[in-house]
C-alpha positions in Angstrom: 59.2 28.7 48.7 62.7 29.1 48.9 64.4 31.9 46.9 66.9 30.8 44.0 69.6 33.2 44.5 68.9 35.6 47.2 70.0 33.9 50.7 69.1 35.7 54.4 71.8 38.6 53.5 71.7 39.0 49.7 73.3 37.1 47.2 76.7 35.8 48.4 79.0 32.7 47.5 82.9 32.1 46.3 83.8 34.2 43.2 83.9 32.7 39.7 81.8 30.2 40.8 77.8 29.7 40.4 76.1 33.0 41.0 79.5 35.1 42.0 80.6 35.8 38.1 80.9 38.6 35.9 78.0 37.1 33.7 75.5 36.8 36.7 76.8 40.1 38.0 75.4 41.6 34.9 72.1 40.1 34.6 71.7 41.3 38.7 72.1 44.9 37.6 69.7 44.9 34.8 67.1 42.9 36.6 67.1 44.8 40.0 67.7 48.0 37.6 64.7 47.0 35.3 62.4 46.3 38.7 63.6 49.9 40.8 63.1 51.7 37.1 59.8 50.3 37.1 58.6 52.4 40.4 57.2 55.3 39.4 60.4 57.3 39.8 61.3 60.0 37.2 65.0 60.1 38.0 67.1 56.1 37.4 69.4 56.4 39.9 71.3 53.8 41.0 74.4 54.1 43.5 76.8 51.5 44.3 79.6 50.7 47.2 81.9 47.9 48.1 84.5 46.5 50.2 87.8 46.0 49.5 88.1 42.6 48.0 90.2 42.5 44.9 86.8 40.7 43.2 85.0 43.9 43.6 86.7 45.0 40.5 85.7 42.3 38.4 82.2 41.9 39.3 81.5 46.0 39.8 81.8 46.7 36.3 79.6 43.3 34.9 76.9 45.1 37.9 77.5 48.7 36.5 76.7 47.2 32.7 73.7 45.6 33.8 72.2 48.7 35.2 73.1 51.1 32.1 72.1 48.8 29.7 68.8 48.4 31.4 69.0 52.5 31.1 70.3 53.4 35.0 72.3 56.3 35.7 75.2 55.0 38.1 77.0 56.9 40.8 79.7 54.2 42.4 81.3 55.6 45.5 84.3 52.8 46.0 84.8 51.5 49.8 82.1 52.2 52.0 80.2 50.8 55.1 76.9 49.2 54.3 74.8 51.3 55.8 76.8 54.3 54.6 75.4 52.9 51.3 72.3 52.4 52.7 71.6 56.1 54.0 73.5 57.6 50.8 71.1 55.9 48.9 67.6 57.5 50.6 70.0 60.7 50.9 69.9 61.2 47.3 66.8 60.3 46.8 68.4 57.1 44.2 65.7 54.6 42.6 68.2 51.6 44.4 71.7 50.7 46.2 74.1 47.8 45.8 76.4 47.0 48.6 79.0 44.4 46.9 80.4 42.3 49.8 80.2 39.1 51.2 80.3 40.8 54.9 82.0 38.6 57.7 83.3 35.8 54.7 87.0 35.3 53.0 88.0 37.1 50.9 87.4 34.5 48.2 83.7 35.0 48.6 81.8 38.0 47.4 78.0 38.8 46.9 76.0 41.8 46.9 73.2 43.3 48.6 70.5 44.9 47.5 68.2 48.6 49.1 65.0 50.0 47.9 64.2 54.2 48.2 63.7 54.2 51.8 67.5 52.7 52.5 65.3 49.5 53.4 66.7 45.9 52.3 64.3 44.2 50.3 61.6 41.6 51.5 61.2 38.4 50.4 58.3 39.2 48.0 60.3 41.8 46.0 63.9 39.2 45.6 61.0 37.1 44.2 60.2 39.8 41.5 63.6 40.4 40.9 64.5 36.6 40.2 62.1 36.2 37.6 63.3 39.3 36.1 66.8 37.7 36.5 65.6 34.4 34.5 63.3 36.1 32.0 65.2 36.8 28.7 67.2 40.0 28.3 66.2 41.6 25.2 63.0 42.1 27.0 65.2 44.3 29.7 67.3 46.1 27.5 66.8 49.5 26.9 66.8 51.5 23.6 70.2 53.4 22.4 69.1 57.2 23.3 67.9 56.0 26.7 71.4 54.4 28.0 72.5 55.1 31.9 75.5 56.8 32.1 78.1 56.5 34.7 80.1 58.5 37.6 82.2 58.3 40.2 81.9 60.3 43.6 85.1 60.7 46.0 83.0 61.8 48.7 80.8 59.0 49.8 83.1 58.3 53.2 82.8 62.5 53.8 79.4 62.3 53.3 78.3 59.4 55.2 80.6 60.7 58.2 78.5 64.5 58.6 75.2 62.3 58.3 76.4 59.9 61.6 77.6 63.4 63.1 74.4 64.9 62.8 72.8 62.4 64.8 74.5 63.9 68.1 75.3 67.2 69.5 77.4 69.2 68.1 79.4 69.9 70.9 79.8 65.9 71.2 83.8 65.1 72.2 85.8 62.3 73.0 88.9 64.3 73.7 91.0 62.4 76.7 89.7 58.8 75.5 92.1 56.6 73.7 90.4 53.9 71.1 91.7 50.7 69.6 90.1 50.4 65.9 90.2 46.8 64.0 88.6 47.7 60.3 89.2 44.0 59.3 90.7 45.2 56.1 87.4 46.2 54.9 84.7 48.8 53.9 85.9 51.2 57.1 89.4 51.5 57.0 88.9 55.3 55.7 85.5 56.2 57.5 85.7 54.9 60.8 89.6 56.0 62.1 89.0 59.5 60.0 85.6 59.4 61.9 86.7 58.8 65.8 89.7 60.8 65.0 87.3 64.5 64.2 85.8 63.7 67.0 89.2 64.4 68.7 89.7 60.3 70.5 93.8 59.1 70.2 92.9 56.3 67.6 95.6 53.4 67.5 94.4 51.8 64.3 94.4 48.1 63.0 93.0 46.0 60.2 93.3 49.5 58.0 95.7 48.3 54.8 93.4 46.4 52.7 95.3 44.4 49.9 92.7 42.6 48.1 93.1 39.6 50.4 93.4 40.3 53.8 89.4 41.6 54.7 88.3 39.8 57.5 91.7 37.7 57.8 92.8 37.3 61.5 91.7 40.7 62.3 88.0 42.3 62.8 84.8 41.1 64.9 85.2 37.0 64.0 88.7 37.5 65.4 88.6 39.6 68.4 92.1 38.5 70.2 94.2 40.8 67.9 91.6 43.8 69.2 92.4 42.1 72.9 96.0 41.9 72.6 96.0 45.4 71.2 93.7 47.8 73.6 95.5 45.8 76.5 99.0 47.1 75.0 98.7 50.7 74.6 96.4 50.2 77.4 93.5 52.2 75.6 89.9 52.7 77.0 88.4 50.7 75.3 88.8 48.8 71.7 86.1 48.5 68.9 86.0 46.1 66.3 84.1 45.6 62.7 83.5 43.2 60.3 84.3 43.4 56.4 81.4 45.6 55.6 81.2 47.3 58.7 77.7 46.2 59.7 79.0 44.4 62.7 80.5 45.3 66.0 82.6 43.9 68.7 83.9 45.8 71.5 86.7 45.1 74.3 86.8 46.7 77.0 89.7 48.3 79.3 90.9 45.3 80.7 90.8 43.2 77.5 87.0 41.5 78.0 85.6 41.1 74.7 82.0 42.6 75.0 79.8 41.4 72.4 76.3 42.1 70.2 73.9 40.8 73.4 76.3 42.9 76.2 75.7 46.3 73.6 72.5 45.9 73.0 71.6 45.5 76.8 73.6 48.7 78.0 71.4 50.5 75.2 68.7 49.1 76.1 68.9 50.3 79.5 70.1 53.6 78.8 67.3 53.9 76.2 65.0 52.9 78.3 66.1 55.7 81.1 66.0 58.5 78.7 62.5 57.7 77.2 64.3 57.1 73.6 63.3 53.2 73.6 60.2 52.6 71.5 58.3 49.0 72.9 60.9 47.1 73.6 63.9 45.0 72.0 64.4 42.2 69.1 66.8 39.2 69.3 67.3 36.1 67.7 67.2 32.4 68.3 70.7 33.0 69.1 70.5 35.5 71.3 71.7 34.6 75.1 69.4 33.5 77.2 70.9 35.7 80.1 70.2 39.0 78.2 66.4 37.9 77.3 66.4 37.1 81.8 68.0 40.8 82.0 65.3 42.3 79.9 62.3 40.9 81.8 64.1 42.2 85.0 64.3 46.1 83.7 60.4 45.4 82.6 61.8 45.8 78.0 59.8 43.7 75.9 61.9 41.0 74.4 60.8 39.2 71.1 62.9 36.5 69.1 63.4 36.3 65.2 64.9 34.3 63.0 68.9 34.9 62.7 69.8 37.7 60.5 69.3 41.5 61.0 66.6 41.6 57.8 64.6 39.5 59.6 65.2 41.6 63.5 64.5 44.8 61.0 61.3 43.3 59.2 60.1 42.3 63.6 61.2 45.9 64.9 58.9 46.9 61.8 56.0 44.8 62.7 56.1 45.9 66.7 57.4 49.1 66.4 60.2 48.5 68.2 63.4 50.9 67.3 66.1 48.3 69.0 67.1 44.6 67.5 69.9 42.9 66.8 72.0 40.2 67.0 75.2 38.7 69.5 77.5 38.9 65.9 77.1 42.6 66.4 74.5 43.6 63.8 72.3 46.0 65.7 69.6 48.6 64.3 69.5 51.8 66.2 65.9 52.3 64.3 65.7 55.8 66.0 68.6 56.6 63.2 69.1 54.1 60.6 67.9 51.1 58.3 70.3 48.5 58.9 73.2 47.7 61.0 75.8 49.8 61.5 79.2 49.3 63.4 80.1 52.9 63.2 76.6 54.5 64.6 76.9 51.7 67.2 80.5 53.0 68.1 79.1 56.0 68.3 76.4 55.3 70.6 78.2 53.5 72.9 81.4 56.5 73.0 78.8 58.9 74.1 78.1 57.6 77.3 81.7 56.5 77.7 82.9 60.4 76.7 81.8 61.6 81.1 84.7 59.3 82.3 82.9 55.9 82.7 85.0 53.0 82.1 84.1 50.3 79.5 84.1 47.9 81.9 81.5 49.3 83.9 79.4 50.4 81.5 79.5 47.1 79.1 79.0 44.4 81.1 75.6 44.7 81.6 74.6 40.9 83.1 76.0 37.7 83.6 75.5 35.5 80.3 74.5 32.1 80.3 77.4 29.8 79.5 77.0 29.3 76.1 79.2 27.2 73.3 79.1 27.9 69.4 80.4 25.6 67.1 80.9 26.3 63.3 81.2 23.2 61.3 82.4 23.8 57.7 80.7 20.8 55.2 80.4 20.4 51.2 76.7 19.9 51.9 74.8 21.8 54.4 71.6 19.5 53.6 73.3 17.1 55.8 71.4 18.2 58.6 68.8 16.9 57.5 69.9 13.3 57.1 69.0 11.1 59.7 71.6 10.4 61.5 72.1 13.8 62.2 68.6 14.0 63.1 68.8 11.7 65.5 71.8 13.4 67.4 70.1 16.1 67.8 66.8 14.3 69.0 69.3 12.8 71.4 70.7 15.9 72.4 67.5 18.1 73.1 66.3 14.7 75.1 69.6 15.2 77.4 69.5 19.2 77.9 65.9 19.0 79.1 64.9 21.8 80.6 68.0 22.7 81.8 69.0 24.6 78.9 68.3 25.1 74.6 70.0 23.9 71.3 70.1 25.4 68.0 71.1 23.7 65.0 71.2 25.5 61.6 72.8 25.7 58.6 74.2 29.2 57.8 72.7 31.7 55.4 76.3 32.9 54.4 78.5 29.9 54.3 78.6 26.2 53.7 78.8 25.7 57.8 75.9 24.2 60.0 76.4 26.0 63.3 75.7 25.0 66.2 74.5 26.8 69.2 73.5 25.3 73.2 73.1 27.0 76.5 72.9 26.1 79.7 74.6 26.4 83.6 75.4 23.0 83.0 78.6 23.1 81.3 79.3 19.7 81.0 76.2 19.0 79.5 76.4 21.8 76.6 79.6 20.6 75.9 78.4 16.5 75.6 75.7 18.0 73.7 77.6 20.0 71.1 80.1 17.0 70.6 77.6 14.6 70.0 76.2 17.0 67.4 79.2 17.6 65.7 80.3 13.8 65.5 76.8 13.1 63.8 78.0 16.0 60.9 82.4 15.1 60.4 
């Protein structure tokens, strides 16, 4: 059964509008505070992050309300990376953590997400619990006078979150001599990341890093990668690295300006993994996931398994197979040897270690040839128009034409009102007629 507000990343949709309001806001803190109190946890901690949309301040403090009314003691730490949140939360041992952010989306969109204890997102079964609590009536929820949350500020999330990444590599770990493009899309990194990279003793040209309110995400980060071309190519850097709004996403570029994407990262780890005995069964990708990386895999002898798109559903399949490598060509990737949930920054990281001996990007990111491969994002009022008939039939018709010489993926998106579209194939005529006849069947 479908869930009635949570979606595959949270809770996310335009603000002042259906579930994104100040009103809903409020009844998400005391419900998700109510269920976390619940656990048999003597401290009622709950601490809270964002990006840098101007909504934040409007639907933090409804969130903030909900929880001390349900009688949770808040800590919010302002702008950080979601999985800053996420490791701040098992860090101080909280009850919960609420990342508000709508991730990769406008900035007219917000949402929030939601981590147990362990810094884990929640599984379907426990946004079920929490819904009901959501719908039940308050008074039930609310907590007596004396027993009230109370609520503070900490400056030092970013400082914190920074010495935990750090302590995940040597200490004598440099990049002195390498010069780094950094696009934080206007988002949750513009403070960690350049401060970050620039400790570490990199030249940091920095983009995307003067958040307004209502710029995150806008021509700038990993869903627009040309300004992180354009800029690595003209202070001819080493490489460039580029995140997405919340920082759980990365795109690279490498020195001569190819953009290097989720599937390229997560094949040169693999490998490298693999050589120094850190790689733990094998690797998980999605349905989206180019063909040409799952063909690499098989050749180096890594098990490759699929999962549904989004990295709560690679995490919950790394979980069931042991696996400590997943992710997705968007750039969400889990490096479970060190953290919960994707994370652009321990990516970077990653990645600028084995670039830190002198090896260029170029060399060391384009790790096999993908198969040619189109994606289409088709914004509609009504994503349930895939399922018409008509629509249905194109993509009958479609599948019928690629035959064996390639795969198509229709689907609407968990995030937006888009159905995107998604075929592969060395044909490139043929993924092209495909994709055209898909999209004619949807305008």
């Amino acid at each position: 059964m479908k869930n009635k507000y949570f979606g595959t990343d949270g809770i996310r949709g335009r603000v002042n509008e259906g579930n994104i309001t100040g009103e809903k806001f409020f009844k998400f803190g005391l419900a998700s505070g109510t269920y976390f109190k619940n656990q048999k946890k003597t401290k009622q901690i709950a601490i809270i992050a964002k990006d840098t949309r101007l909504s934040g301040y409007t639907l933090e403090p409804a969130l903030v309300s909900g929880l001390v009314s349900g009688g949770m003691h808040v800590f919010t730490l302002g702008p950080l990376p979601t999985n800053g949140l996420a490791m701040l939360t098992k860090f101080m041992k909280a009850n919960m953590g609420i990342m508000i952010t709508a991730s990769h989306n406008p900035y007219h969109d917000n949402g929030l997400k939601l981590f147990g204890p362990d810094g884990m997102k929640l599984s379907d079964k426990i946004e079920k619990r929490i819904e009901k609590l959501i719908d039940a009536k308050i008074t039930k929820q609310l907590t007596n006078p004396k027993l009230l949350g109370r609520v503070k500020r900490l400056e030092n999330g970013n400082d914190k979150y920074i010495k935990i990444l750090k302590s995940n590599f040597p200490k004598n770990f440099n990049l002195k001599g390498i010069k780094i493009v950094l696009d934080c899309a206007n988002g949750a990194c513009y403070k960690a990341a350049p401060k970050l990279i620039r400790e570490l003793g990199a030249k940091v040209i920095s983009i995307g890093v003067n958040p307004d309110g209502f710029n995150i995400n806008e021509k700038c980060g990993s869903t627009y990668p040309s300004k992180l071309r354009k800029t690595v190519k003209k202070h001819r850097a080493n490489v460039g690295i580029s995140f997405d709004g919340d920082a759980d996403r990365i795109i690279m570029c490498d020195e001569k300006g190819k953009i290097i994407d989720g599937d390229q990262i997560i094949a040169m780890l693999a490998r490298r993994w693999k050589m120094k005995k850190i790689l733990k069964g094998g690797v998980i990708g999605t349905l989206m996931s180019n063909y040409g990386l799952e063909n690499f895999l098989k050749r180096e002898k890594i098990k490759f398994f699929r999962s549904k798109v989004g990295d709560r559903y690679v995490k919950e399949k790394m979980k069931k197979f042991n696996f400590n490598l997943g992710g997705e060509q968007s750039g969400h990737i889990i490096l479970g040897k060190f953290a919960t949930t994707g994370d652009g920054l321990l990516v970077a990281l990653e990645v600028l270690f084995s670039l830190r001996k002198g090896k260029k990007a170029s060399e060391l990111l384009n790790v096999f040839k993908p198969l040619p491969q189109i994606l289409e994002n088709i914004s509609v009022k009504d994503k349930s128009i895939i399922n018409k008939l008509k629509c249905k039939r194109a993509i009958m018709k479609a599948n019928a034409l690629m035959g064996s010489e390639g795969r198509i993926l229709v689907r609407k998106s968990g995030t937006e009102p888009k159905i995107r579209i998604m075929a592969e194939s060395y044909n490139k005529k043929l993924i092209s007629k495909c994709v055209n006849m898909i999209k004619k069947s949807i305008n």
